[in-house]
C-alpha positions as CSV (number, residue, x, y, z in Angstrom):
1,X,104.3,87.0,80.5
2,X,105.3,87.1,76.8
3,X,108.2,85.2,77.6
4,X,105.7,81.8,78.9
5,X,103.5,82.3,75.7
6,X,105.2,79.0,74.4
7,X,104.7,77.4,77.8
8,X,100.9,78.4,78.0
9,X,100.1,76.5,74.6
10,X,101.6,73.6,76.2
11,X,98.9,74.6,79.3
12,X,96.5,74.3,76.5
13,X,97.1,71.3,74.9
14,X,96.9,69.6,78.9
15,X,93.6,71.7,79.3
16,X,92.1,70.0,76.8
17,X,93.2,66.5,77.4
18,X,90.7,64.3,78.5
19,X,93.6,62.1,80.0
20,X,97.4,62.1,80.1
21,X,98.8,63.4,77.1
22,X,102.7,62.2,75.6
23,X,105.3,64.4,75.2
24,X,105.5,62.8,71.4
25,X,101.6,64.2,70.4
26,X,102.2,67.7,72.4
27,X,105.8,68.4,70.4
28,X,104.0,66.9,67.1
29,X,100.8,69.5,67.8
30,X,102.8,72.5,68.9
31,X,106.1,71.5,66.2
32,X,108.3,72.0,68.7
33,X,111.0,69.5,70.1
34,X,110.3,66.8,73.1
35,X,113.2,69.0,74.9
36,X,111.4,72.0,74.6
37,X,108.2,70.5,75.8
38,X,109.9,69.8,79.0
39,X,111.5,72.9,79.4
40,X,107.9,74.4,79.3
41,X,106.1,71.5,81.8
42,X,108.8,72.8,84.3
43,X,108.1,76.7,83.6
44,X,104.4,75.9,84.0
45,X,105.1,74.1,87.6
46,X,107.2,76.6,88.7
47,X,104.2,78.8,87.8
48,X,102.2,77.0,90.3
49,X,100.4,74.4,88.0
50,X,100.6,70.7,89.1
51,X,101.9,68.5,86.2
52,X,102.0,64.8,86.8
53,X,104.9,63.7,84.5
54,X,105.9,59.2,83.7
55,X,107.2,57.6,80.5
56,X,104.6,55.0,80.2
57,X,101.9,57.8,80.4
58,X,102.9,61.4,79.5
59,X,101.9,64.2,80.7
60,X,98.1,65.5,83.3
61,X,97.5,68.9,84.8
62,X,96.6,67.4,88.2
63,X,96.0,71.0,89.4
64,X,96.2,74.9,88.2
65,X,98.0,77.7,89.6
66,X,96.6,80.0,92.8
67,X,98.3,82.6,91.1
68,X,96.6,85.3,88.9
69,X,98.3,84.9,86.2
70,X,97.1,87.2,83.2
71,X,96.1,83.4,81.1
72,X,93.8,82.5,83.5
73,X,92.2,86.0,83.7
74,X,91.7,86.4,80.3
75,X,89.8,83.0,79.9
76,X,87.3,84.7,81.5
77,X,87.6,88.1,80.7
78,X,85.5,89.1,78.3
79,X,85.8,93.1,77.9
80,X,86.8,95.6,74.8
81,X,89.3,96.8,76.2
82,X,90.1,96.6,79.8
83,X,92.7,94.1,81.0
84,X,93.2,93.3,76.9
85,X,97.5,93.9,78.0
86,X,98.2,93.3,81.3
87,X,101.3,93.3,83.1
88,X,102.4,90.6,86.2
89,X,104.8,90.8,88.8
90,X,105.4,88.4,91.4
91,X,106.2,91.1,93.6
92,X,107.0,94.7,92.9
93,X,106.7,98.1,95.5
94,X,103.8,99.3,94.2
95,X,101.7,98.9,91.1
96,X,100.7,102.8,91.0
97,X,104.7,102.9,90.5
98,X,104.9,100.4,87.9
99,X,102.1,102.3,86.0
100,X,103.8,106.1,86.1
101,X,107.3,104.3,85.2
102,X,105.4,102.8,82.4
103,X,103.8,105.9,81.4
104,X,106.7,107.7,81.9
105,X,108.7,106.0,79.2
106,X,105.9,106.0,76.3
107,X,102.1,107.2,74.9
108,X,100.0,107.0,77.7
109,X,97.3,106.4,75.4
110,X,99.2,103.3,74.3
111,X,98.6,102.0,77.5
112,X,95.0,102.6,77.8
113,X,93.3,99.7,79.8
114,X,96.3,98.3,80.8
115,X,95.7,95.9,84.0
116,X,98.9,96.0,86.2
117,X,99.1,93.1,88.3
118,X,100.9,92.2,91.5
119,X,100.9,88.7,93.8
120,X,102.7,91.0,96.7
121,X,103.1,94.7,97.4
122,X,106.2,95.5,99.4
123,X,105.1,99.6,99.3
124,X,101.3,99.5,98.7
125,X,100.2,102.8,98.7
126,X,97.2,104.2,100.2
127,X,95.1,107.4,100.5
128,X,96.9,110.6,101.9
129,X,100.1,108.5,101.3
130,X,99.6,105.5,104.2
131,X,100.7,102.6,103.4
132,X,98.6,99.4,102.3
133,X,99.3,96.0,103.5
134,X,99.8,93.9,100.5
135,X,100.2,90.3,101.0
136,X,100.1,87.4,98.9
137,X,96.7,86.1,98.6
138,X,95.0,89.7,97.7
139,X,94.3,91.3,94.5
140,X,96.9,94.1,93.6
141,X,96.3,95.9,90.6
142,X,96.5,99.4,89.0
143,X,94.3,100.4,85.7
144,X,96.2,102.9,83.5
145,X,93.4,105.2,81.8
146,X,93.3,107.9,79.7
147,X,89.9,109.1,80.1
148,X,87.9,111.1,77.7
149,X,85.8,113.1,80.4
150,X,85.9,116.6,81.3
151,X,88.8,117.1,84.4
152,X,86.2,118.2,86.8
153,X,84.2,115.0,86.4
154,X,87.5,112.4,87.0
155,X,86.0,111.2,90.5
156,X,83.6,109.8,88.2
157,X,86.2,106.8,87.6
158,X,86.6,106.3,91.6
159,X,82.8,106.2,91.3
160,X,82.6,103.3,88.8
161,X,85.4,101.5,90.1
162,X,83.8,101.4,93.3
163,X,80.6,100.7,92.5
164,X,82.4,97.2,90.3
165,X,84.2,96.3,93.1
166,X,81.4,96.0,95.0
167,X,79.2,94.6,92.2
168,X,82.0,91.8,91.8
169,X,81.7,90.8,95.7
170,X,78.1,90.6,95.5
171,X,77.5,88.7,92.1
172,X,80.3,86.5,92.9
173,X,79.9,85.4,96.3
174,X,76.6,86.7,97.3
175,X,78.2,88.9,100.4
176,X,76.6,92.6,101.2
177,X,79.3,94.7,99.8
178,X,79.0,98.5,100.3
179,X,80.9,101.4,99.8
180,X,82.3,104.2,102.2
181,X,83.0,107.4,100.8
182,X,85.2,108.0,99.0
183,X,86.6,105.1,98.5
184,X,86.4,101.6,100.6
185,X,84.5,98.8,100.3
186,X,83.0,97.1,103.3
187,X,81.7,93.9,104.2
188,X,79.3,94.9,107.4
189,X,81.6,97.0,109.6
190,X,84.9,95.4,108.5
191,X,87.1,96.8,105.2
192,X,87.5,94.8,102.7
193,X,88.9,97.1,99.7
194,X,90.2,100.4,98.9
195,X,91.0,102.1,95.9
196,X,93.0,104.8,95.1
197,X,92.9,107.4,91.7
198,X,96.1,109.5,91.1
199,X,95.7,112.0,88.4
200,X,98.1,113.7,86.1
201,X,97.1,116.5,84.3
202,X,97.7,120.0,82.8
203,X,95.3,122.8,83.5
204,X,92.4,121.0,81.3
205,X,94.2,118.7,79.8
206,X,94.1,114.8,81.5
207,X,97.5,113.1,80.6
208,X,96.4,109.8,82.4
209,X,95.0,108.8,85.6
210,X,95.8,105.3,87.3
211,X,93.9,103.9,89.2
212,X,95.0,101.4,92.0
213,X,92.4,98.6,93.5
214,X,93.2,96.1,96.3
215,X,91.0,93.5,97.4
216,X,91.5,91.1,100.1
217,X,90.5,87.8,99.0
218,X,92.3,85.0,99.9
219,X,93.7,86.4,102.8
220,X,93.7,85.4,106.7
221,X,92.8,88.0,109.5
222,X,96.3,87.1,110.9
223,X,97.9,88.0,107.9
224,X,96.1,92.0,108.5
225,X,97.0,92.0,112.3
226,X,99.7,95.4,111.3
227,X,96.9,97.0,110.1
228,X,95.0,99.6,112.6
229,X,91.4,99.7,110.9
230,X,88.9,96.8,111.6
231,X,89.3,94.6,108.1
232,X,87.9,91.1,106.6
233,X,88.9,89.3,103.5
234,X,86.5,87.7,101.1
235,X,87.8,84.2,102.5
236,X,87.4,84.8,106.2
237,X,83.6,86.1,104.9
238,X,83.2,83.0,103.1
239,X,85.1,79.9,105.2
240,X,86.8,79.0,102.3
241,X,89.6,80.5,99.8
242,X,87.9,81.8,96.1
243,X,89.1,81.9,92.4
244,X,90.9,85.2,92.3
245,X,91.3,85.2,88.4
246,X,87.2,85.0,87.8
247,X,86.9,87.4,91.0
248,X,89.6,89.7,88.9
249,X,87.9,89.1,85.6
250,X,84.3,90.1,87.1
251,X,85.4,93.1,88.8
252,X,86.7,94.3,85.4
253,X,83.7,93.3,83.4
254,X,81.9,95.6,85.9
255,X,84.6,98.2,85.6
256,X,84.4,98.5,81.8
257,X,80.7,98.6,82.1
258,X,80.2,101.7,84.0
259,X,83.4,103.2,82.5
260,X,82.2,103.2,79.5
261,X,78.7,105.1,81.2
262,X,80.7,107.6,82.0
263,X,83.2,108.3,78.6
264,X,79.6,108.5,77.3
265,X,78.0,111.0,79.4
266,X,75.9,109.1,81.6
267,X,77.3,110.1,85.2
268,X,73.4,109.9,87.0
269,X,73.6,106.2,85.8
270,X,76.5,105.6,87.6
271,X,75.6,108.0,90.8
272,X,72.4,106.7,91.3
273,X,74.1,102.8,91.7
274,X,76.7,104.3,93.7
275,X,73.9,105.8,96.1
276,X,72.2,102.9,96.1
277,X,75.7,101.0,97.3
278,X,75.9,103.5,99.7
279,X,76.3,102.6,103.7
280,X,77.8,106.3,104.2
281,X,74.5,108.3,103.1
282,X,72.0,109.1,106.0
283,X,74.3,108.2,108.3
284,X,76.3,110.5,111.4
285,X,79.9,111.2,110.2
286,X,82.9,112.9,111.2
287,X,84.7,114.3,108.7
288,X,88.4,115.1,109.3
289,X,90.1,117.6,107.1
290,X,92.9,119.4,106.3
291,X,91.5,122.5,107.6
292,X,89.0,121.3,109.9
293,X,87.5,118.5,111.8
294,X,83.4,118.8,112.2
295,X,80.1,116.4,112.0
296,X,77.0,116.0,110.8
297,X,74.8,113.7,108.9
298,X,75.6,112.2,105.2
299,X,72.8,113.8,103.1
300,X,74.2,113.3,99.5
301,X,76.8,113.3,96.7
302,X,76.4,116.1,94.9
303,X,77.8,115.8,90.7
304,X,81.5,115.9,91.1
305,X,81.3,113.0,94.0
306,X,81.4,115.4,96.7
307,X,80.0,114.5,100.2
308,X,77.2,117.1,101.4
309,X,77.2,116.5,105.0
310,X,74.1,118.9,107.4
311,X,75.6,120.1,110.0
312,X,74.4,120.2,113.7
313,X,73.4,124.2,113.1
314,X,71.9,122.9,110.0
315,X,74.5,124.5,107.0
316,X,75.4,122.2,104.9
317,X,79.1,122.0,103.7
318,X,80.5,120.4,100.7
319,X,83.7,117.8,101.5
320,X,85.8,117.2,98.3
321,X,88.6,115.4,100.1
322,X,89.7,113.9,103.7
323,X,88.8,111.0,106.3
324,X,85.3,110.3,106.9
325,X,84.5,108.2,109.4
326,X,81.3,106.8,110.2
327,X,79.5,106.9,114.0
């Protein structure tokens, strides 16, 4: 968005405004040129913001942009450092592939906290490879992290990031957000999230992980008819379509929050709320494996976010990986 930084102080100056403002005062306030305040009014609407325009009067923001644009995020972001650079694409495959081409062509550790955001998926990327519808409408984003954690403790991150998304659901719109293990997010029996943590790594050594979040938010049920499992979006829950940037700027708030929990140490902190988030534990599963397909009841996580599911003859196995699906 560098490229619109001129355009967003124009934003500014309208933001402000109590009424319509001239092109004279915003060129005078900005010192640039009446020309190049025009050239800006038309980026902003072609950004999605409404921007009454007449001679006798000036210039009024009538209306802001649906679009989660990295401005209106960070008016309301308020972390140290996650989402402090962010990235935004109108449409791009996948933002898990934005991140490794990004961290493929620098520092990693440059790009720590790095918020990668996309309107539209074309090649959203699930677990075990499936693919993730990605309309417009949803929240599409990728984290880049270079975590300061021992490797055997990096499902901690899935942990925290699930536990915000579902933190954000329920302190924004007062909806009973849970998570499945490992990673969904469900409104009552319907999907509503997922996230996704690919790791790169050398023996002990973490390189970076990235971390990929969607959300359906503003999206309708039509718009999910491709997709197999039962799903929801945060609009169809609530009858009515939501702020995605202050949904966005929560769910990072709460991401930062228990990350930082976990750079320090504190993984029970952040187990014990993800328990407590929990519609997986004490329930009957089926848990489907590479190796094997068996079930049992969900007793616990155990420290490295494994699933310990009792078995019918009463062993109880530990699951580090595969589909577990509730009965």
């Amino acid at each position: 968005m560098r490229m619109y930084d001129a355009a967003f102080k124009v934003l500014e100056v309208l933001e402000g405004a109590e009424g319509p403002v001239s092109g004279e005062y915003i060129s005078s306030k900005l010192g640039i040129s009446r020309s190049a305040v025009w050239k800006h009014v038309k980026e902003l609407i072609s950004m999605g913001y409404e921007i009454s325009a007449s001679q006798k009067e000036g210039y009024r923001l009538t209306k802001k942009s649906n679009r989660l644009l990295p401005y209106e995020v960070h008016k309301k972001l308020r972390t140290s450092f996650i989402g402090k650079k962010m990235r935004y694409f109108e449409n791009t495959p996948s933002t898990i592939w934005v991140g490794k081409q990004l961290a493929s062509e620098g520092d990693a550790g440059l790009l720590h906290g790095m918020v990668i955001i996309a309107e539209e998926q074309t090649g959203g990327i699930g677990r075990l490879g499936r693919s993730w519808v990605s309309p417009i409408g949803g929240v599409w984003i990728t984290i880049v992290l270079k975590p300061r954690i021992p490797i055997d403790r990096v499902f901690m991150v899935t942990m925290a990031a699930s536990v915000a998304v579902a933190r954000a659901i329920r302190k924004e719109y007062d909806l009973g957000a849970l998570i499945k293990w490992p990673n969904d997010i469900y409104i009552g029996d319907k999907k509503v999230a997922g996230l996704l943590l690919e790791l790169f790594a050398e023996a002990d050594d973490i390189h970076y992980c990235l971390l990929g979040i969607g959300v359906d938010v503003n999206i309708s049920p039509q718009d999910l008819e491709g997709v197999k499992s039962a799903v929801t979006s945060i609009s169809a829950e609530m009858g009515h379509d939501v702020d995605r940037a202050s949904f966005l700027a929560r769910m990072l708030r709460e991401f930062e929050s228990r990350y930082l929990l976990i750079e320090a140490g504190e993984y029970e902190a952040v187990t014990r709320e993800w328990k407590s988030l929990s519609c997986t534990l004490e329930h009957r599963v089926r848990i489907n494996t590479m190796k094997a397909t068996f079930e049992g009841e969900a007793i616990d996580i155990d420290e490295f976010g494994a699933l310990l599911i009792r078995k019918d003859n009463g062993k109880i196995e530990r699951v580090i990986g595969g589909d577990c699906i509730q009965r």
